[in-house]
C-alpha positions as CSV (number, residue, x, y, z in Angstrom):
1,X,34.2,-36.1,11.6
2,X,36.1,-33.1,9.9
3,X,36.0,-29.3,11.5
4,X,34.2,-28.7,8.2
5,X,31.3,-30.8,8.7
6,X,31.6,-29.7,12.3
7,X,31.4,-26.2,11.3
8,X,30.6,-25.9,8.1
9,X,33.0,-23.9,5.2
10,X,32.3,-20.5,4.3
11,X,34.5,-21.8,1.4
12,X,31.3,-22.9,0.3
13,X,28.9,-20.4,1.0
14,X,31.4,-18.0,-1.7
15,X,31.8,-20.4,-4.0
16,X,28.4,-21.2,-4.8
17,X,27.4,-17.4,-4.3
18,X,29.4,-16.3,-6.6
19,X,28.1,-18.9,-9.7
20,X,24.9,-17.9,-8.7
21,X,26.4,-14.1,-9.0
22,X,27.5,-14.5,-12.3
23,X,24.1,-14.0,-13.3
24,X,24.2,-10.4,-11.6
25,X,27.4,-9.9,-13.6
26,X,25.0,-10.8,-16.9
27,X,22.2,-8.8,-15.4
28,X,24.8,-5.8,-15.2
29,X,26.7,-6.0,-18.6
30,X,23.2,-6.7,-20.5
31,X,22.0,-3.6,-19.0
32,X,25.7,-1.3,-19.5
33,X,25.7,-2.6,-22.9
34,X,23.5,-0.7,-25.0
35,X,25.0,2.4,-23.6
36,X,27.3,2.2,-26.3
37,X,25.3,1.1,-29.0
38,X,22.8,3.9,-29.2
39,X,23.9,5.7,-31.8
40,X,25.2,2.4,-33.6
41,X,21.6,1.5,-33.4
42,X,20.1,4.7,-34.4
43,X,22.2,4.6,-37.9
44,X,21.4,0.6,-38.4
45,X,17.7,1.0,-38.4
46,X,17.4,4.4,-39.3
47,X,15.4,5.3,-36.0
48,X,13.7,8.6,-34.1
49,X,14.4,9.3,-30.9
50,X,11.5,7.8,-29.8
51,X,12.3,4.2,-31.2
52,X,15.5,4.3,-29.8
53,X,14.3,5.1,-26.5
54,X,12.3,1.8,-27.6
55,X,14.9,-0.2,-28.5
56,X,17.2,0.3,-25.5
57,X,14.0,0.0,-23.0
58,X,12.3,-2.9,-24.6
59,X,14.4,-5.0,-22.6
60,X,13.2,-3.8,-19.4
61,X,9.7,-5.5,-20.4
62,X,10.9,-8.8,-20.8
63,X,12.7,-8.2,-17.7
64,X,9.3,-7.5,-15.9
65,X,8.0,-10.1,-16.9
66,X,10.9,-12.5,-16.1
67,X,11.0,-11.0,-12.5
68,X,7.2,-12.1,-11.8
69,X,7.4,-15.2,-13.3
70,X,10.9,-16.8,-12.3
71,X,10.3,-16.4,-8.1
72,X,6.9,-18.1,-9.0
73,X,8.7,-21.0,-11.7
74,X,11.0,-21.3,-9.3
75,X,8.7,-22.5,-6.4
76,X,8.0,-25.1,-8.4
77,X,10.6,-26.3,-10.3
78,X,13.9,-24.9,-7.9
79,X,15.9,-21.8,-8.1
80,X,19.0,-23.5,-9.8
81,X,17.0,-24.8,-12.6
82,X,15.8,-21.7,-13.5
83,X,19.2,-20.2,-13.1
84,X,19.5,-22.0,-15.7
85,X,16.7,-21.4,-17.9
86,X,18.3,-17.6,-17.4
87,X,21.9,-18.5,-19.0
88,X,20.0,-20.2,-22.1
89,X,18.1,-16.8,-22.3
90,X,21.0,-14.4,-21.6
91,X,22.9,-16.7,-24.4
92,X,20.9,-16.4,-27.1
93,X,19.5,-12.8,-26.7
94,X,23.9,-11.5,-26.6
95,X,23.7,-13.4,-29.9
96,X,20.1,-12.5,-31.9
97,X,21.2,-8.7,-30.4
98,X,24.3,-8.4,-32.3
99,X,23.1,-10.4,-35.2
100,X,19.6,-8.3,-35.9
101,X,18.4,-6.3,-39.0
102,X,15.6,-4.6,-37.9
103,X,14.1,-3.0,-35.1
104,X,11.3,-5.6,-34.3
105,X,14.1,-8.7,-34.6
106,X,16.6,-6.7,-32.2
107,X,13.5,-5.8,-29.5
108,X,12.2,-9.5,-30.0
109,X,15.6,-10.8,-28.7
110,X,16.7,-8.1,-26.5
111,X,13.0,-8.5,-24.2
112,X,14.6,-12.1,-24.2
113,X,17.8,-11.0,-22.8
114,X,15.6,-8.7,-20.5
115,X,13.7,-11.9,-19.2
116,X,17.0,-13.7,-18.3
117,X,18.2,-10.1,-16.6
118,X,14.7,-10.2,-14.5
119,X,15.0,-14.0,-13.5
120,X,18.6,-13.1,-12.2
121,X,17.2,-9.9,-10.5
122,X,15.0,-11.6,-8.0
123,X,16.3,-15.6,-8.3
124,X,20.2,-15.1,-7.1
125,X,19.3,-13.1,-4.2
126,X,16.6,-15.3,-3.0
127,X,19.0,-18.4,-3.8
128,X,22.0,-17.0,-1.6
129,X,19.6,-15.7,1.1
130,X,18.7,-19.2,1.2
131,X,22.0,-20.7,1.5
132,X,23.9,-18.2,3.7
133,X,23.6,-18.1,7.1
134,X,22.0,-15.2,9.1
135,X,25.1,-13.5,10.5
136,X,26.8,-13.4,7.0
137,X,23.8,-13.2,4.8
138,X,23.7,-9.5,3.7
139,X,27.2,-9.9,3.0
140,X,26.5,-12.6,0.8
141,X,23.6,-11.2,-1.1
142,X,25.3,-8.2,-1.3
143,X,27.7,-10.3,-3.6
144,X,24.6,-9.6,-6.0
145,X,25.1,-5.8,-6.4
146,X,29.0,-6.2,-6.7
147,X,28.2,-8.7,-9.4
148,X,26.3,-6.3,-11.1
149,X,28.3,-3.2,-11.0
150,X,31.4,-5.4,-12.4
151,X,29.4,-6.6,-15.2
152,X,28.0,-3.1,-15.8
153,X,31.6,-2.0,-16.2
154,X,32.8,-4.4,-17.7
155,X,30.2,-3.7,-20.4
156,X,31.5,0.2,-20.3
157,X,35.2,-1.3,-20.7
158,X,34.6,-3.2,-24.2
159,X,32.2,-1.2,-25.1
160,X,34.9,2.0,-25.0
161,X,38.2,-0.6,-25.9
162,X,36.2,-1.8,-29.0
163,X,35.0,1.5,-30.1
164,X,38.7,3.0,-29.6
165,X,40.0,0.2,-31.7
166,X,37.2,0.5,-34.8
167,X,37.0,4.2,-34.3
168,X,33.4,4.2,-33.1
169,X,30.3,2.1,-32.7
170,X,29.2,2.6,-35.9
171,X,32.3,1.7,-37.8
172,X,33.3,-1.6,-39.4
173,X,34.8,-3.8,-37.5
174,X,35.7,-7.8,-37.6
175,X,34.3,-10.0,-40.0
176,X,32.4,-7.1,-41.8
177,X,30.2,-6.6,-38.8
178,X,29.7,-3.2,-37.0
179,X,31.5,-2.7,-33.7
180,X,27.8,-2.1,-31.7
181,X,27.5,-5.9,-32.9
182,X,30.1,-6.9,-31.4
183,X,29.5,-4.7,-28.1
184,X,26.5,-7.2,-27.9
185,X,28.5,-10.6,-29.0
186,X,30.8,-10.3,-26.3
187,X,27.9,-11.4,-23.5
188,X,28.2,-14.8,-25.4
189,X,31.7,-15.4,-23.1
190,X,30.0,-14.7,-19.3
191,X,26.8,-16.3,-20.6
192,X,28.4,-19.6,-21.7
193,X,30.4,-19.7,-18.4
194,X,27.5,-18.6,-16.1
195,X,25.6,-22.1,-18.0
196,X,28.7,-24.6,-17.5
197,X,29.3,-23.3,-13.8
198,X,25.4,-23.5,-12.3
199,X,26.1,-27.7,-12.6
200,X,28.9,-27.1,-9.6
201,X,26.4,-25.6,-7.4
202,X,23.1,-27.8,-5.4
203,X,19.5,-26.5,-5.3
204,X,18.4,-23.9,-2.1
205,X,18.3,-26.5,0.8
206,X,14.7,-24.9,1.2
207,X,13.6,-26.1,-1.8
208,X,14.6,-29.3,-1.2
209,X,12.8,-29.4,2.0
210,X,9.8,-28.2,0.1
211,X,9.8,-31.0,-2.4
212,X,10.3,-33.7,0.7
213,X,14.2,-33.9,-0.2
214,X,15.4,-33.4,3.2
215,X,19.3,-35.9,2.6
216,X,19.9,-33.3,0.0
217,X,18.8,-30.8,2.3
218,X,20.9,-31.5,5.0
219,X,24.2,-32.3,3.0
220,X,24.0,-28.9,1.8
221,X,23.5,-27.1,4.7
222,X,26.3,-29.6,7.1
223,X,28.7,-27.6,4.0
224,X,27.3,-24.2,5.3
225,X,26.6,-24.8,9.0
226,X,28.0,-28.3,10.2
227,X,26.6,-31.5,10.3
228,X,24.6,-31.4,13.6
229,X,23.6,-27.8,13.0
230,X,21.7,-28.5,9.3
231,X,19.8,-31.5,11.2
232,X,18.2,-28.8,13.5
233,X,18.5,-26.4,10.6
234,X,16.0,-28.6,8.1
235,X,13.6,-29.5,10.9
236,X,13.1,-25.6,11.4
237,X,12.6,-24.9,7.7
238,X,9.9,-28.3,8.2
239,X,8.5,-26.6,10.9
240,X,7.9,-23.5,9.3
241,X,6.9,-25.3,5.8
242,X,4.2,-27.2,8.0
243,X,2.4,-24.2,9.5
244,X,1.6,-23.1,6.0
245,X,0.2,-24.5,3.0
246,X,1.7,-24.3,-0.8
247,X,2.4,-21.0,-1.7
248,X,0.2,-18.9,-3.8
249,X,0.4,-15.8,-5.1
250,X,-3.7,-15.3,-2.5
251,X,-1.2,-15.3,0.5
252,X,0.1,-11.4,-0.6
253,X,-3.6,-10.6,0.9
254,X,-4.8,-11.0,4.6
255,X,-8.1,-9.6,5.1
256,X,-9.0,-8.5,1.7
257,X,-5.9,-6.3,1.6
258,X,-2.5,-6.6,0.0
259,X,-0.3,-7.4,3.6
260,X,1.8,-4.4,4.4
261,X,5.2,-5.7,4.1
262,X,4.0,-6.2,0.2
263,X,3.5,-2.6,-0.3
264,X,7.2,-2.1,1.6
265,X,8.1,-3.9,-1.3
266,X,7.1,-2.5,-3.9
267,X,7.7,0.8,-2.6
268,X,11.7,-0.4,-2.2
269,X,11.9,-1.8,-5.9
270,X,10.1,1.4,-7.7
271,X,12.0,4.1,-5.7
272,X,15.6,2.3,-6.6
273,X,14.4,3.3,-10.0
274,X,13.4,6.8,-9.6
275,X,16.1,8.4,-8.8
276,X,16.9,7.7,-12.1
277,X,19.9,5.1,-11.9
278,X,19.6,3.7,-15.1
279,X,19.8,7.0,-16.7
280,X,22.9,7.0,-16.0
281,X,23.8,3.5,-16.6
282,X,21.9,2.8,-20.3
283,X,22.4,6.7,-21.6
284,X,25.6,7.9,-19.8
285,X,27.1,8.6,-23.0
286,X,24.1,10.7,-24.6
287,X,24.2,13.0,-21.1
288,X,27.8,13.4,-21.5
289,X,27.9,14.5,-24.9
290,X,24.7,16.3,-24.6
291,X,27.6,17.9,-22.1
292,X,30.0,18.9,-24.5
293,X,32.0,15.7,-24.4
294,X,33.6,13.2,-26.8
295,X,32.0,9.7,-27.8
296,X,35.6,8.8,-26.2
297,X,35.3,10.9,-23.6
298,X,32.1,9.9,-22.9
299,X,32.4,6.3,-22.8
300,X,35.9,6.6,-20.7
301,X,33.2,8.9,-18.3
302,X,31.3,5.4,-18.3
303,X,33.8,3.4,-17.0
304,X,35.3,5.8,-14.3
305,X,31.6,5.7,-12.8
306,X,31.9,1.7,-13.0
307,X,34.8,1.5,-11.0
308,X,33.4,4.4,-8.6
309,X,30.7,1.8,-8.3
310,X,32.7,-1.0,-7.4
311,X,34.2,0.8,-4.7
312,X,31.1,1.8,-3.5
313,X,29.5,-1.6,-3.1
314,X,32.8,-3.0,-1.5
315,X,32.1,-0.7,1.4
316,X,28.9,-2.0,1.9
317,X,29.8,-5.7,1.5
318,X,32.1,-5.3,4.6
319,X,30.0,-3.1,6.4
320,X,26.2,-4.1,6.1
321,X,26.1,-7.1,8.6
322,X,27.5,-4.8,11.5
323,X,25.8,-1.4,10.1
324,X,22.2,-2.8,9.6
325,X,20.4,-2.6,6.2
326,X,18.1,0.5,7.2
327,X,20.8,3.1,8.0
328,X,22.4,2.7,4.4
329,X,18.8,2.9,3.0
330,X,19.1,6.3,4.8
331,X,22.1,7.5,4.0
332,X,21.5,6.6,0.2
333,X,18.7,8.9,0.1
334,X,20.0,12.2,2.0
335,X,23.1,11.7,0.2
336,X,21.3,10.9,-4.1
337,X,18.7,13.8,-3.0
338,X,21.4,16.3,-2.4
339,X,24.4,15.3,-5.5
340,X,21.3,15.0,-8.0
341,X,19.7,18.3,-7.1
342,X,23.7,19.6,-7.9
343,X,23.5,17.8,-11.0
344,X,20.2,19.5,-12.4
345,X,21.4,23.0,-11.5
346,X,24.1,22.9,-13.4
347,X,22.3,21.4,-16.3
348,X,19.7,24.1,-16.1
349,X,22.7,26.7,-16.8
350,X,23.2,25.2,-20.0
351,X,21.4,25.9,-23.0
352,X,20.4,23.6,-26.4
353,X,22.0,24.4,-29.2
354,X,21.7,21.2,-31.3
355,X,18.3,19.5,-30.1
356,X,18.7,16.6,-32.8
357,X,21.7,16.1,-31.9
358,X,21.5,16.7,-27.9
359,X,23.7,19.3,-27.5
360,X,23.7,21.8,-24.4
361,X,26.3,24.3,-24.6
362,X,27.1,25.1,-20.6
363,X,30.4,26.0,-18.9
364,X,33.1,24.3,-18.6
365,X,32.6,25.0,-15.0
366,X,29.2,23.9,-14.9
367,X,30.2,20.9,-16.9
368,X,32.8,20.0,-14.7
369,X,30.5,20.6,-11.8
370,X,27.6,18.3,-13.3
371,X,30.4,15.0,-14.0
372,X,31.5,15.0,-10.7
373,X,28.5,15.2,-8.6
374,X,27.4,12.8,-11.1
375,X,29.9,10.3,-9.8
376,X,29.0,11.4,-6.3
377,X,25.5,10.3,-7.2
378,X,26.7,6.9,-8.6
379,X,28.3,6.5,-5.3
380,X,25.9,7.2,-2.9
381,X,23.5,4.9,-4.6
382,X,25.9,2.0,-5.3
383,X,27.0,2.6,-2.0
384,X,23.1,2.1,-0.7
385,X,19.8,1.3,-2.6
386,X,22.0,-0.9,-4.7
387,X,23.2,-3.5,-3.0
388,X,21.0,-3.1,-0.4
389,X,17.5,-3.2,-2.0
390,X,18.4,-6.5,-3.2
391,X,19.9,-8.0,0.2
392,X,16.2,-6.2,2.0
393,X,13.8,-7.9,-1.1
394,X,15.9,-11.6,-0.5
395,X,15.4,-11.7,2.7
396,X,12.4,-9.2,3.8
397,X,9.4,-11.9,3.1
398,X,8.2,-15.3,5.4
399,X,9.0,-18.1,3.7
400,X,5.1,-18.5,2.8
401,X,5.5,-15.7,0.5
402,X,8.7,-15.0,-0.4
403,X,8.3,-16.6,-4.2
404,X,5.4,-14.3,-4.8
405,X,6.4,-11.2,-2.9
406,X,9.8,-11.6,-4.6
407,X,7.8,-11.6,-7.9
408,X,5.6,-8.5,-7.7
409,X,8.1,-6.5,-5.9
410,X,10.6,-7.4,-8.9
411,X,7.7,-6.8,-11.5
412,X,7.4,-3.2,-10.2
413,X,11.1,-2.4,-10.2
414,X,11.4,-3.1,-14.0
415,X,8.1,-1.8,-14.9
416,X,9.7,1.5,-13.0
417,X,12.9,1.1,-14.6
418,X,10.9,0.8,-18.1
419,X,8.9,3.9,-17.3
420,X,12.1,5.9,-16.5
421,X,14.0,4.7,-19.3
422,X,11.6,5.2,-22.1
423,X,10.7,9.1,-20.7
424,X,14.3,10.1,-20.7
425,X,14.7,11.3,-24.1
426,X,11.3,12.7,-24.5
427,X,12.5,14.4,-21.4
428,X,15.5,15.4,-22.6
429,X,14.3,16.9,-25.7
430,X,11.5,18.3,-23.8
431,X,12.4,19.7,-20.0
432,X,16.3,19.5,-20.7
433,X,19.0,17.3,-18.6
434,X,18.4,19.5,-15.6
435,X,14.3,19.3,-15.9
436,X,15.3,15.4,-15.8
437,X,17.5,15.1,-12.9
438,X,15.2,17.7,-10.8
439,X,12.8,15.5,-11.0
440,X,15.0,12.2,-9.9
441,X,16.1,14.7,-7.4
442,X,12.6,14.9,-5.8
443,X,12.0,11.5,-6.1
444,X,15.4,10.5,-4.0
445,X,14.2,13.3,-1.7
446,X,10.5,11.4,-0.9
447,X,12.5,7.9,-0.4
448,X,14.5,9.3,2.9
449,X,10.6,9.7,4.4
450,X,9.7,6.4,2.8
451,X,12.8,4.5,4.5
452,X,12.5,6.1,7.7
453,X,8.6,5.3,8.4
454,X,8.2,2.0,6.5
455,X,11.5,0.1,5.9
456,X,12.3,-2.7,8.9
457,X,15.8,-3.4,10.1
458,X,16.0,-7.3,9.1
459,X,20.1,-7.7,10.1
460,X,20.7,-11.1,11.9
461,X,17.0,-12.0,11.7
462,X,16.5,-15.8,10.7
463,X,14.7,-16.3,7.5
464,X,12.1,-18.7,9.3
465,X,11.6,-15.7,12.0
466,X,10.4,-13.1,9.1
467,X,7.1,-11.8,9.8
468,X,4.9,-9.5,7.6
């Protein structure tokens, strides 16, 4: 017998993490995308602010709805396939996107692409928290965040390189087609790949176990643990499967009430999204020229903040096994509450001189002083409630209910993330940038109470031990 089927290969555990990341990377440059586009989209079909606000946020519907329904899909028909079913998606929404005339077309295939960016949400972290062992797990599923912040920026990176090149997203550019097209057409290359890698990786061994495939079960796991560890390893996951019966979306009630852990959730998922990430991440370039900068300037803005990001989640992928999962909740909060609260004071200073264009004519000072606590927000949270709401929902639920808590808890993170996105401009237009942020602000502030009362510490805790 080899040392690796002795031990198991950790060799493994990345390799197959990381295919099932590449959906992250999708779920991140599908999302960064259309920060570039706006105002290509705005001239192509001619729209108000309102329907742009549409157009960019539609996708967060689709991805709603492919949050609540993938964990559920996927309990019956395995996480892989529908990691699958998520590339086809993510494939042909990059390419109706770019190829659209008209508002309805482009929403019809963007809530598409938003479908295959909710599936990935909830499926890859469930998937690696279900191949990864417990000591290495938030590592793992923190792979998921990193994933995302890479695609996000590399999104910001073409976006700005393609832009430079044509001399701006609404210019012509290859083939006769705008350059906000091609922003969109160049998903087609990590969507393809994320398709043709998925057949290299095997089903979640508990999955298998589920369906009474307990040799494909056990070869997987002698990969991740040894040989004579997945033996006990798939009679546990039997053991557990045994004391409960098929899971059902009922089993989120005990006594007539939704169980408590359910509302943890939830309540984990919707404040990620109101401290008003996204802002940042689909509109960055409308803040910073509302801010007196470039389109260039704007967009390069964009990609300092991805790699920022990167940084950020790379700390917590080395640190979150030994530091714990709570404590960075806690930190996240204390540290968005305070940079965001920066932020909106020195957008209040400013005052709007072009409101159809979203101009704010502020100080250079103040400008200066609103970018870089900016970045300090994009750091705290990428260094936090990024990565690490993800790694908490993956592995926060028993296995009874883990399909269905995993859907409603993603449900209400993109129904947040909708609501956010689609009041921003309104808000803009209405309350100003630092109206906006003070409110994100207060939101990041309520979370820190939130984290410290209801969040549990789940570092080193077997899945099969998860109570709630």
């Amino acid at each position: 017998m080899s040392s690796t089927e002795q031990k198991g290969s950790m060799g493994f555990v990345l390799m197959v993490s990381l295919v099932a990341t590449i959906g992250g990377f999708l779920f991140g440059f599908d999302s960064g995308v259309v920060n570039g586009t706006v105002k290509g989209l705005q001239t192509a079909f001619e729209s108000t602010t309102v329907g742009s606000g549409w157009s960019v946020s539609s996708m967060l519907l689709g991805s709603a709805v492919g949050a609540f329904f993938a964990a559920r899909l996927a309990d019956a028909f395995g996480r892989r396939t529908m990691l699958f079913v998520a590339a086809v998606f993510f494939t042909v929404s990059a390419w109706g996107s770019g190829i659209a005339n008209g508002v309805t077309e482009f929403v019809i295939y963007r809530i598409i692409g938003g479908m295959a960016v909710g599936a990935a949400s909830v499926l890859a972290p469930a998937y690696i928290s279900e191949i990864a062992p417990a000591h290495l797990r938030g590592r793992f599923s923190s792979i998921q965040q990193v994933a995302i912040i890479v695609g996000l920026t590399a999104a910001f990176m073409s976006n700005y390189f393609l832009a430079k090149y044509a001399g701006g997203a609404e210019a012509e550019f290859w083939m006769g087609y705008e350059t906000w097209r091609w922003m969109f057409w160049m998903e087609l290359i990590p969507a393809v790949l994320f398709f043709l890698l998925l057949f290299l990786i095997p089903e979640s061994p508990r999955y298998a176990v589920l369906k009474g495939q307990d040799g494909k079960a056990e070869n997987t796991l002698s990969k991740v643990v040894g040989l004579d560890r997945a033996k006990a390893k798939v009679a546990e996951i039997k053991a557990s499967l045994a004391k409960d019966h098929k899971p059902r979306m009922a089993d989120l009630t005990a006594g007539g009430k939704i169980r408590g852990i359910v509302w943890v959730g939830i309540g984990l998922a919707v404040f990620q999204q109101l401290v008003g990430i996204n802002v940042i991440f689909y509109f960055g370039s409308v803040v910073w020229e509302a801010a007196g900068y470039t389109e260039q300037d704007a967009l390069k803005q964009n990609v300092i903040m991805g790699v920022l990001s990167i940084v950020a989640v790379a700390i917590t992928l080395m640190t979150i096994d030994k530091v714990g999962r709570k404590p960075f909740l806690v930190f996240g909060s204390i540290g968005m509450a305070i940079t965001l609260a920066i932020v909106a004071y020195a957008f209040s200073t400013g005052e709007v001189i072009d409101l159809a264009a979203r101009q704010v004519e502020m100080s250079a000072q103040m400008g200066t002083l609103a970018l870089y606590s900016a970045m300090a927000y994009v750091f705290c949270f990428n260094m936090s409630w990024g990565p690490v709401m993800w790694v908490a929902l993956g592995e926060m639920f028993p296995n009874q209910i883990r399909g269905a808590g995993l859907a409603v808890a993603g449900f209400a993170q993109w129904i947040a993330n909708f609501i956010v996105t689609i009041t921003f401009l309104p808000m803009l237009e209405g309350i100003g940038l630092g109206g906006a942020f003070g409110i994100y602000a207060a939101f990041a502030f309520i979370s820190i109470f939130f984290v410290i009362k209801a969040v549990r510490e789940t570092k080193g805790v077997e899945l099969e031990d998860m109570v709630g």
